[in-house]
Residue frames relative to the residue before (quaternion, step in Angstrom):
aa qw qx qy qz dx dy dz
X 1.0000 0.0000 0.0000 0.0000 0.00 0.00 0.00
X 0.4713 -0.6491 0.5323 0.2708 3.99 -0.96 0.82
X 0.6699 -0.5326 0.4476 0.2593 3.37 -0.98 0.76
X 0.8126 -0.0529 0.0891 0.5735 3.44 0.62 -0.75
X 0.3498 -0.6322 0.6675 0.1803 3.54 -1.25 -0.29
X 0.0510 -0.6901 0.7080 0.1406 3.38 -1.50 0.35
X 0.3841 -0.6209 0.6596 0.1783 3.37 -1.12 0.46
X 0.2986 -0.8479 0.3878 0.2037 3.92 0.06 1.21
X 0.4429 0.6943 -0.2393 0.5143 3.00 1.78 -1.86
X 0.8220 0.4495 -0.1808 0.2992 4.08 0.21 -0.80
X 0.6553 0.4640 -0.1089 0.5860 2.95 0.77 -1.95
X 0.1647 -0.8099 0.5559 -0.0888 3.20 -1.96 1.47
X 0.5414 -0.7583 0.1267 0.3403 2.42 1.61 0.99
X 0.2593 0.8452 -0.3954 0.2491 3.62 1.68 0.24
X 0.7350 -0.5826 0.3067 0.1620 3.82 0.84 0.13
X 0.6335 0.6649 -0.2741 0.2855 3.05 1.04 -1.44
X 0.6616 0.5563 -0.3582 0.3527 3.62 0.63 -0.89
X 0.6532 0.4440 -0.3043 0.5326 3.43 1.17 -1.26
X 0.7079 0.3838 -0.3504 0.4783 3.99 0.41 -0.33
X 0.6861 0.3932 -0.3745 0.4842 3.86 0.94 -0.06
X 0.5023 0.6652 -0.3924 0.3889 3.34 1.61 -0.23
X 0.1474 -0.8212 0.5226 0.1756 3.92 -0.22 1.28
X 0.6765 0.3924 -0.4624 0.4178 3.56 1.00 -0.08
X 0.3711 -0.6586 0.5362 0.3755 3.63 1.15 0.32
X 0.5260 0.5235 -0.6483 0.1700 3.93 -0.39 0.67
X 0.6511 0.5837 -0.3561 0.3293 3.48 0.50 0.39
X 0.1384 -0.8773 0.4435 -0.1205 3.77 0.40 1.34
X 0.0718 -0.7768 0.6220 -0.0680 3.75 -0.48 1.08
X 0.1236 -0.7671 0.6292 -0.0191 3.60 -0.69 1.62
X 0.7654 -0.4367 0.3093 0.3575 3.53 -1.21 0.83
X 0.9207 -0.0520 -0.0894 0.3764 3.41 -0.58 1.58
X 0.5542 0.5579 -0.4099 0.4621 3.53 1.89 0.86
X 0.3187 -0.7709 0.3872 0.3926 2.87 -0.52 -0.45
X 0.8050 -0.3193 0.0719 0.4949 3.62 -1.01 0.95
X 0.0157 0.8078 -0.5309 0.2557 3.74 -1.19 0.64
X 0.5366 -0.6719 0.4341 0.2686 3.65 -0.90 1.56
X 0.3280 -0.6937 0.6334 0.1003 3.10 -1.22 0.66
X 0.6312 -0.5585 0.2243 0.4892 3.60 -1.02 1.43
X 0.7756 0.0664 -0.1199 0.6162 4.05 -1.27 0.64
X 0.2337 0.6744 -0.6855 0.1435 3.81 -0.07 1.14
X 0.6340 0.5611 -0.3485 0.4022 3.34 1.04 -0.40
X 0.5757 0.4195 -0.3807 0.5896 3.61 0.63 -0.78
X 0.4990 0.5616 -0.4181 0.5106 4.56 0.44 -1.15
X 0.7936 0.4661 -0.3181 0.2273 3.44 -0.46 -1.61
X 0.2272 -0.7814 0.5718 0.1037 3.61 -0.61 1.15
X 0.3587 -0.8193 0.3540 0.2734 3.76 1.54 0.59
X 0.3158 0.8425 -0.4281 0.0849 3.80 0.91 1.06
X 0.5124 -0.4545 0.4598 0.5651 3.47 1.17 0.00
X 0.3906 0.6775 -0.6031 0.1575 3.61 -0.18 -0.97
X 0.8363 0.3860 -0.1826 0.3438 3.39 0.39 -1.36
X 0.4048 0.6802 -0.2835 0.5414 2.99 1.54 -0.39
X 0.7400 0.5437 -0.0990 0.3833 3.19 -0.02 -1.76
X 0.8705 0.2498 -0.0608 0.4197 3.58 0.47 -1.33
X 0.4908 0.5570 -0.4413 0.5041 3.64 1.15 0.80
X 0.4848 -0.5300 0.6632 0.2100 3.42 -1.26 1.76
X 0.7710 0.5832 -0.2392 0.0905 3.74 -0.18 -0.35
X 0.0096 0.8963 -0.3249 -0.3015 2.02 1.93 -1.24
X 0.1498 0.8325 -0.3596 0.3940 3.30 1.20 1.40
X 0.7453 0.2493 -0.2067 0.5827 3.80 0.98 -0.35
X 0.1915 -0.7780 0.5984 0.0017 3.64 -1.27 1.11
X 0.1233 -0.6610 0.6676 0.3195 4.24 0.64 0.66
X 0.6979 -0.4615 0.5329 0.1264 2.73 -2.30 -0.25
X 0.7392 0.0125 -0.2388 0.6296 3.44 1.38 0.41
X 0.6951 0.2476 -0.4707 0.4837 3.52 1.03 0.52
X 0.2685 -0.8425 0.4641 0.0515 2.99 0.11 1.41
X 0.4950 -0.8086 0.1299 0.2902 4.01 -0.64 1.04
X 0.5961 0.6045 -0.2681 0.4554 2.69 2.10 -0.17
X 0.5735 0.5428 -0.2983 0.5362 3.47 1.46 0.43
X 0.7513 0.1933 -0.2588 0.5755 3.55 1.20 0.71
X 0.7181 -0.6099 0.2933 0.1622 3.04 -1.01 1.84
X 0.6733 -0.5114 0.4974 0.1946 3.31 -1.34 -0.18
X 0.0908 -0.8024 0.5334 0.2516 3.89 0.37 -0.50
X 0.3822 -0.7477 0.5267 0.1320 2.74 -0.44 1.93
X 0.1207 -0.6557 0.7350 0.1237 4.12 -0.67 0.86
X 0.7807 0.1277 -0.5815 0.1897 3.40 -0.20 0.50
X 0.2259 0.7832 -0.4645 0.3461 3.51 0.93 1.47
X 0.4345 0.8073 -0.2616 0.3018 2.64 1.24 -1.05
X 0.2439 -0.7160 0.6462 0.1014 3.81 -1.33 0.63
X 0.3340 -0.5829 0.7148 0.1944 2.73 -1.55 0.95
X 0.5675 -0.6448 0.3660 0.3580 3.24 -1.55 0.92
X 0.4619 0.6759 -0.3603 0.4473 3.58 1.41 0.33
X 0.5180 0.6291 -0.0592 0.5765 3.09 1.43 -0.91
X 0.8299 0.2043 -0.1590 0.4943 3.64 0.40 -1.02
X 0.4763 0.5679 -0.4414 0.5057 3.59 1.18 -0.33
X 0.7478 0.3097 -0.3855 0.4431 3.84 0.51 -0.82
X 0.7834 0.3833 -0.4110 0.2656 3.51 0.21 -0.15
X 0.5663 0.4741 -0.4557 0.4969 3.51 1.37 0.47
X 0.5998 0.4931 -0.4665 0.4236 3.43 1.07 -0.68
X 0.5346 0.5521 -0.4055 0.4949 4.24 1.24 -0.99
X 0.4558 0.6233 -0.5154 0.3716 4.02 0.45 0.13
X 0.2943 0.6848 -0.6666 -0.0053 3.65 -0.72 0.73
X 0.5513 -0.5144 0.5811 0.3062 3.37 -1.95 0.57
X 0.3301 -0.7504 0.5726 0.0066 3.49 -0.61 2.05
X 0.1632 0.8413 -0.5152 -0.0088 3.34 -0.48 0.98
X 0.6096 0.5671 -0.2619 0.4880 3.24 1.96 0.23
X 0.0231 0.9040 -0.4269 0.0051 4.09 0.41 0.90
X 0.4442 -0.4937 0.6524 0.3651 3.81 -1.04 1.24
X 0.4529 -0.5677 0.6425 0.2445 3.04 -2.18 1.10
X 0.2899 0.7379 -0.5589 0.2431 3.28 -0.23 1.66
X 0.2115 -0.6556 0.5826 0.4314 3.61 -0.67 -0.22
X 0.4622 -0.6106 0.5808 0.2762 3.05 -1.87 0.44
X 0.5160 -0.7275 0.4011 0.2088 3.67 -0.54 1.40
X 0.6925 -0.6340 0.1867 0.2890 3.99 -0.43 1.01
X 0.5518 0.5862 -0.1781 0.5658 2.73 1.60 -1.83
X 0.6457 0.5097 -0.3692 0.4324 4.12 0.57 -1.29
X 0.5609 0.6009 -0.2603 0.5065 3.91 0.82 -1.32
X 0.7835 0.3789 -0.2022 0.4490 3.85 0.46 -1.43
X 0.6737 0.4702 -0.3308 0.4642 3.70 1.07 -0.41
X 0.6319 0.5997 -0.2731 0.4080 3.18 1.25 -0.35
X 0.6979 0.4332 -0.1664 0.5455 3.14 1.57 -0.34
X 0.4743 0.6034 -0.3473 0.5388 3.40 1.55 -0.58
X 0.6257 0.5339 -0.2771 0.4967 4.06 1.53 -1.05
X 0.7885 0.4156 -0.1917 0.4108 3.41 0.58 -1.03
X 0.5570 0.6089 -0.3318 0.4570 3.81 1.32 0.02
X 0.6996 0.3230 -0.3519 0.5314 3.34 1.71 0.28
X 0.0809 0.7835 -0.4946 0.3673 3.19 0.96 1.56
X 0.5832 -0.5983 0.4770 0.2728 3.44 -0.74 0.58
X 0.0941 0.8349 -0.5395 0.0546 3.54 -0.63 0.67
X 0.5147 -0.5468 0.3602 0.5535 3.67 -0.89 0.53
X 0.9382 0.1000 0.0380 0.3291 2.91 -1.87 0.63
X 0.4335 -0.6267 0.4983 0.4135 3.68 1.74 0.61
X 0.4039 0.5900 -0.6479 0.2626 4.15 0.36 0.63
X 0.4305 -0.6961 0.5624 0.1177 3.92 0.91 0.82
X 0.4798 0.7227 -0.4824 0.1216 4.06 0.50 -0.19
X 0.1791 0.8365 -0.4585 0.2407 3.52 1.09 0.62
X 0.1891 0.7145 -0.6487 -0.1812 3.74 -0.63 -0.10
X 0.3029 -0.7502 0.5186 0.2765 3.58 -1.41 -0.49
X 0.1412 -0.7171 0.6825 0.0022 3.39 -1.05 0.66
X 0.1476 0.6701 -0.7215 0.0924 3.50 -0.05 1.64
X 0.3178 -0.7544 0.5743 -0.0079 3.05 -2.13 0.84
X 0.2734 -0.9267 0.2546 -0.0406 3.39 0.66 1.72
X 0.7016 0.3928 -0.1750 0.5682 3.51 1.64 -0.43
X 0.5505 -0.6886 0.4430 0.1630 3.23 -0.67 1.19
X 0.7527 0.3686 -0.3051 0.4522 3.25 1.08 -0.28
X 0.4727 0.6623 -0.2684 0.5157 3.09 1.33 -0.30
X 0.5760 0.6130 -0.0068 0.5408 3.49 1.62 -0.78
X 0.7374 0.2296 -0.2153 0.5976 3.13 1.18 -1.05
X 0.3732 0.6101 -0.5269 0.4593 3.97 1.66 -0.01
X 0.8500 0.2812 -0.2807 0.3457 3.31 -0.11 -1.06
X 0.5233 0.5832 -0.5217 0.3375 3.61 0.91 0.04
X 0.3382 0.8384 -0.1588 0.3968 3.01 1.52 -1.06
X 0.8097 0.2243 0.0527 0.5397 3.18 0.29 -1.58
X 0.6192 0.4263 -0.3951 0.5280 3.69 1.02 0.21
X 0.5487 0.4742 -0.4597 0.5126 3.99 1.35 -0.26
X 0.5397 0.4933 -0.4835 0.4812 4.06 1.07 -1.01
X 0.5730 0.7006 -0.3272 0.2718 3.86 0.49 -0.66
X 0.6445 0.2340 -0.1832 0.7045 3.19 0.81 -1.65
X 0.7195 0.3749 -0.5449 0.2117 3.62 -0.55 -0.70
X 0.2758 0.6041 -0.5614 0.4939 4.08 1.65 -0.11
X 0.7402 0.4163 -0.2162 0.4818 3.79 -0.36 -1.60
X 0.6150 0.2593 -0.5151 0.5378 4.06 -0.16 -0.22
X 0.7192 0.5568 -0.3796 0.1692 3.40 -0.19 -1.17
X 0.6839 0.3574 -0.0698 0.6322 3.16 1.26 -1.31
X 0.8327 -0.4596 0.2831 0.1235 3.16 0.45 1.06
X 0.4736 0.7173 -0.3560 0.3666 3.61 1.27 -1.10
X 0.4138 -0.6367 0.5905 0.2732 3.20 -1.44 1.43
X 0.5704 0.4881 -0.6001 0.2761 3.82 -0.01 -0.44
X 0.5566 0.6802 -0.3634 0.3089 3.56 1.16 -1.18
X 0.7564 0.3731 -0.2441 0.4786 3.54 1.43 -0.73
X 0.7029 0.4350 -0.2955 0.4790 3.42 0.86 -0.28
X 0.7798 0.1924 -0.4006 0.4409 3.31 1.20 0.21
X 0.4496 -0.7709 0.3535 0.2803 3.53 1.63 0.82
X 0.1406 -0.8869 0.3904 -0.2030 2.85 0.92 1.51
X 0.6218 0.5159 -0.2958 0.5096 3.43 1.20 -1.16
X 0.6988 0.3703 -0.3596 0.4952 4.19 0.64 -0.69
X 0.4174 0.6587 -0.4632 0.4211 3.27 0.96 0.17
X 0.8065 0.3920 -0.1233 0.4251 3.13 0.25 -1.90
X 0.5368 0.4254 -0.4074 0.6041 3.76 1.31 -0.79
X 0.6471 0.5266 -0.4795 0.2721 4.26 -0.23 0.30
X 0.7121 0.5266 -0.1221 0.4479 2.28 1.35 -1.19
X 0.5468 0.5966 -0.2447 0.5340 3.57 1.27 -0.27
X 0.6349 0.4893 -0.1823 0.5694 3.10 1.17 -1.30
X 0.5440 -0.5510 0.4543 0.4406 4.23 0.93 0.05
X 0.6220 0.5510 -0.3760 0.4100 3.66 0.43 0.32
X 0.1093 -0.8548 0.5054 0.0445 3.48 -0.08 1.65
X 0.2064 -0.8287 0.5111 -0.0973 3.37 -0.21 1.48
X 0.4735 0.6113 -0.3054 0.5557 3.76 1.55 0.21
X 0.8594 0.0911 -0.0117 0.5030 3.33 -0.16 -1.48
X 0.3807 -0.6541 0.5297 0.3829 3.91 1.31 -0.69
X 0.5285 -0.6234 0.3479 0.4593 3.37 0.82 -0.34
X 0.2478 0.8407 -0.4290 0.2185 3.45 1.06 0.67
X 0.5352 -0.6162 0.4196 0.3972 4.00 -0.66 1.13
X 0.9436 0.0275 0.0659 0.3233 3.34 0.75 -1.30
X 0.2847 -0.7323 0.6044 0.1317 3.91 -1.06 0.44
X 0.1615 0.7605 -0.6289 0.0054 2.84 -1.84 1.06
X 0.5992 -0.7145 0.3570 0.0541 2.43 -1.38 1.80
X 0.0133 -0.7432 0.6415 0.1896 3.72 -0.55 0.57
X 0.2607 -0.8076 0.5290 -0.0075 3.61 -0.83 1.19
X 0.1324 0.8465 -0.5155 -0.0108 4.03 -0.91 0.51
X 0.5906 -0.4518 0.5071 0.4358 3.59 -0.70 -0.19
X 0.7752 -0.4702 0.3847 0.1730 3.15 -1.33 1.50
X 0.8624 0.1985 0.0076 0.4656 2.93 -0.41 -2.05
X 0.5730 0.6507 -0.4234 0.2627 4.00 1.23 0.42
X 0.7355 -0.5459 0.2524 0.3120 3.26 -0.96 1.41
X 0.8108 0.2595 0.0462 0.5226 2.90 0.33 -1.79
X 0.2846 0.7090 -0.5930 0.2542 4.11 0.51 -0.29
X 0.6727 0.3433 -0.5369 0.3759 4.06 0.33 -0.18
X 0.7161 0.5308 -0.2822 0.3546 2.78 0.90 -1.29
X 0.6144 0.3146 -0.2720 0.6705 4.19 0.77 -0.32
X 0.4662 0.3955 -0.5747 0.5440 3.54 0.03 0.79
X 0.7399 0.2896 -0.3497 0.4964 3.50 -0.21 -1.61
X 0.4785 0.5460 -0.4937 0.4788 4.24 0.18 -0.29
X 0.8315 0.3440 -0.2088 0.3829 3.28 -0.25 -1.21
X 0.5961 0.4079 -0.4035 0.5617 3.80 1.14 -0.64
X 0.7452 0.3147 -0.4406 0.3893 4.32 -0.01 -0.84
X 0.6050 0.4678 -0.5007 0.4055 3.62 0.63 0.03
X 0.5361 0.4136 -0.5380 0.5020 4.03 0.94 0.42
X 0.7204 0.4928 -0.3327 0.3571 3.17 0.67 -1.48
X 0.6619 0.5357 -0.2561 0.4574 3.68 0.90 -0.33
X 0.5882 0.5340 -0.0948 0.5999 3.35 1.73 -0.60
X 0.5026 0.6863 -0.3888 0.3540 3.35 0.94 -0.62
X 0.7858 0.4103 -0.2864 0.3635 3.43 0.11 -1.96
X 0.4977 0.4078 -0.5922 0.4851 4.42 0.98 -0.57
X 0.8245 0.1618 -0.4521 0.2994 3.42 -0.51 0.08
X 0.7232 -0.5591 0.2346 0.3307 3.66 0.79 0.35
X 0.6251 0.4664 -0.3783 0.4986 3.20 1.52 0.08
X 0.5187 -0.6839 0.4845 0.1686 3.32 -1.99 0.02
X 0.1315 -0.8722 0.4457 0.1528 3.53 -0.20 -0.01
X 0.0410 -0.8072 0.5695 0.1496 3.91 -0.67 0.19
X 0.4890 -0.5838 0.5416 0.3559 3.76 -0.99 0.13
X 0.3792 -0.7493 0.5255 0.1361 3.03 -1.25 1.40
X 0.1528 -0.9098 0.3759 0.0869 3.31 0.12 0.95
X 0.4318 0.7632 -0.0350 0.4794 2.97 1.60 -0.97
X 0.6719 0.6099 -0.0793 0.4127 2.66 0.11 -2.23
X 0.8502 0.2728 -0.0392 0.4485 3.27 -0.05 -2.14
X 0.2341 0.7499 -0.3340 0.5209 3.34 1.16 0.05
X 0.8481 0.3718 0.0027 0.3775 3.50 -0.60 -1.62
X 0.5768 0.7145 -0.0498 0.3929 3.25 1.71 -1.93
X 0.6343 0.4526 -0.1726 0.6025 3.12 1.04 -1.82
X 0.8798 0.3911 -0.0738 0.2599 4.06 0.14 -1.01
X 0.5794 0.7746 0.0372 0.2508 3.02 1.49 -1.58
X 0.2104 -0.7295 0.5763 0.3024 3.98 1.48 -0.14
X 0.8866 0.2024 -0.1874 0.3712 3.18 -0.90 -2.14
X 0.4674 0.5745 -0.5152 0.4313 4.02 0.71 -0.21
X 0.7404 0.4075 -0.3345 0.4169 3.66 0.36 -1.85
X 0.5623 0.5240 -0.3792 0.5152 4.07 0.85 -0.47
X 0.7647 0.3180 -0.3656 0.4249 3.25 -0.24 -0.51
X 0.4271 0.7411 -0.3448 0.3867 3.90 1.21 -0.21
X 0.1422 0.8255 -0.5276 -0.1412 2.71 1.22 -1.96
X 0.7698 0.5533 -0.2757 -0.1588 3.81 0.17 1.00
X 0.7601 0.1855 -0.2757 0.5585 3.34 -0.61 0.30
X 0.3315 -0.6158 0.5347 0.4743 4.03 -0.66 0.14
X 0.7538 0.5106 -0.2444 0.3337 3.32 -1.13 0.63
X 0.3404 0.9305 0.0090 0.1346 3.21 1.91 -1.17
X 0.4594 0.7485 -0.4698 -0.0892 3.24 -0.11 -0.91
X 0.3163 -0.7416 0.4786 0.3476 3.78 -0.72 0.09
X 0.5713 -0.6872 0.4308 -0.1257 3.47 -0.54 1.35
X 0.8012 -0.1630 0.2477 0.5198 3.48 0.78 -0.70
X 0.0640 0.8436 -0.5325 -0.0266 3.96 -0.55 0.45
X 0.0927 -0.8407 0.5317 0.0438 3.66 -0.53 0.87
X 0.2856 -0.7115 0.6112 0.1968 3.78 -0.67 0.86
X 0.1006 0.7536 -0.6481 0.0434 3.56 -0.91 0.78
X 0.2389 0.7129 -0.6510 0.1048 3.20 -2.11 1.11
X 0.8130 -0.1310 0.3209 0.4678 2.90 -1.88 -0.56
X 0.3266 -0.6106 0.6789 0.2441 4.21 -0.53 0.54
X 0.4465 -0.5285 0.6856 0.2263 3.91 -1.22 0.23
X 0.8914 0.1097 0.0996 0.4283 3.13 0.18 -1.82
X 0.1521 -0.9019 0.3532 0.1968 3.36 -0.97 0.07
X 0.2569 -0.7774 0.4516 0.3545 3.68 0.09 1.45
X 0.1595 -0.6780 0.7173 0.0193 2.90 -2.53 0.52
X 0.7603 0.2375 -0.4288 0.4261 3.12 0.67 1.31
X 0.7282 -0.4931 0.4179 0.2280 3.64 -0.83 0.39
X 0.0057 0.7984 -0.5505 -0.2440 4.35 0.87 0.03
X 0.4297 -0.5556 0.6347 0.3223 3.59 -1.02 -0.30
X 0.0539 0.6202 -0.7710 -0.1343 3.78 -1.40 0.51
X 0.8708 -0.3763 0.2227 0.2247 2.66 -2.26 0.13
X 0.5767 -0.7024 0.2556 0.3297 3.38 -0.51 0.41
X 0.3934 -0.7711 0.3679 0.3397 3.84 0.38 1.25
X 0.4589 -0.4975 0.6902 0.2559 3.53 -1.89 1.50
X 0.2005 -0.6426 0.7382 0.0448 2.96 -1.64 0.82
X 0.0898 0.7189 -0.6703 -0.1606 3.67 -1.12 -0.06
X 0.1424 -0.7582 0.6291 -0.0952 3.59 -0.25 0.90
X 0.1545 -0.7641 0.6198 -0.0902 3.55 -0.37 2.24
């Protein structure tokens, strides 16, 4: 099968695909019309790009096929007025209605966040979402056995992240781990991959940014990932993938409360070279 198609009847020869093409395997010669270049398949890092960036809508790859990606709605579109409020309307939810968060809600959220950016489009993301609140309150659980491992023995993180008033809150009925949130979700990568923080954190702010259209909220497990990264009996009970690691953890629900105003932060250093 050919890497791509062109639609002749369409395409106007204008170029764009081969110049939006970042693996450069697409090559247009004087009066054809676009076309693989020798080993474009093995090259071809299968982003859509080419797809995506034709006025014609004249090129179809070979597994992103054009009739399986939308249009871009322009009158969606944000004004930069428009996009400043809805990142600045972002808040770390750390209060949660005693609800669960409904499967289907949990699965759209992740269906959003798989069109994160990844190296080189290598998509190597998995997920590990946790849907039962108790289950939730196991693994907090197991992230207080964590630090109170680290006070005991002494461990300097234990002081610098005062680990011990942690562990005395938590005793004391005060879940400082999960907040009391229904649910967790795991962003997951290969070990030995370069980039896996960095496409994790992608893949976790595009829920956490996604969240509020469906009404929920989300905070960064900090904690959590913490424990995750270090922890034996935590990484066992995980149980994941061989090879695995977890990368990033996000608590989502039901907000308690809802904010109504915008805070101000500090005013951003710039260096400008």
């Amino acid at each position: 099968m050919d890497l791509f198609t062109v639609d002749e009847s369409k395409c106007t020869r204008d170029g764009i695909c081969v110049a939006a093409c970042p693996a450069r395997v697409i090559e247009m010669k004087d009066g054809l019309v676009p076309a693989p270049v020798r080993a474009a398949a093995r090259g071809c890092i299968k982003c859509g790009h080419c797809v995506a960036v034709c006025p014609q809508g004249a090129l179809s790859h070979s597994v992103i096929k054009l009739e399986d990606c939308p249009p871009v709605r322009g009158d969606w579109e944000l004004t930069p007025e428009r996009a400043e409020h809805f990142l600045r309307s972002r808040r770390s939810v750390r209060l949660y209605r005693d609800a669960p968060v409904e499967p289907e809600k949990l699965a759209r959220l992740v269906e959003i966040a798989r069109y994160a950016p990844t190296g080189s489009n290598s998509q190597q993301v998995k997920w590990l979402v946790v849907k039962s609140r108790e289950d939730v309150r196991m693994i907090s659980g197991m992230v207080i056995d964590f630090m109170r491992s680290m006070v005991e023995s002494g461990q300097p993180i234990a002081t610098s992240y005062r680990l011990d008033k942690l562990v005395q809150a938590w005793d004391a009925g005060t879940d400082i781990i999960s907040r009391g949130a229904p649910s967790l979700v795991f962003a997951l990568a290969p070990k030995n991959y370069g980039v896996a923080q960095v496409d994790c954190a992608n893949a976790l702010s595009y829920l956490d940014l996604a969240a509020p259209s469906l009404g929920l909220g989300c905070c960064w497990g900090g904690f959590i990932m913490m424990a995750t990264a270090c922890w034996p009996p935590l990484q066992a009970e995980l149980a994941l993938p061989e090879g695995y690691a977890s990368f990033g953890a996000m608590m989502v629900g039901y907000p308690k409360y809802k904010y109504h105003r915008l805070p101000v932060r500090k005013e951003a250093e710039i260096v400008w070279r």
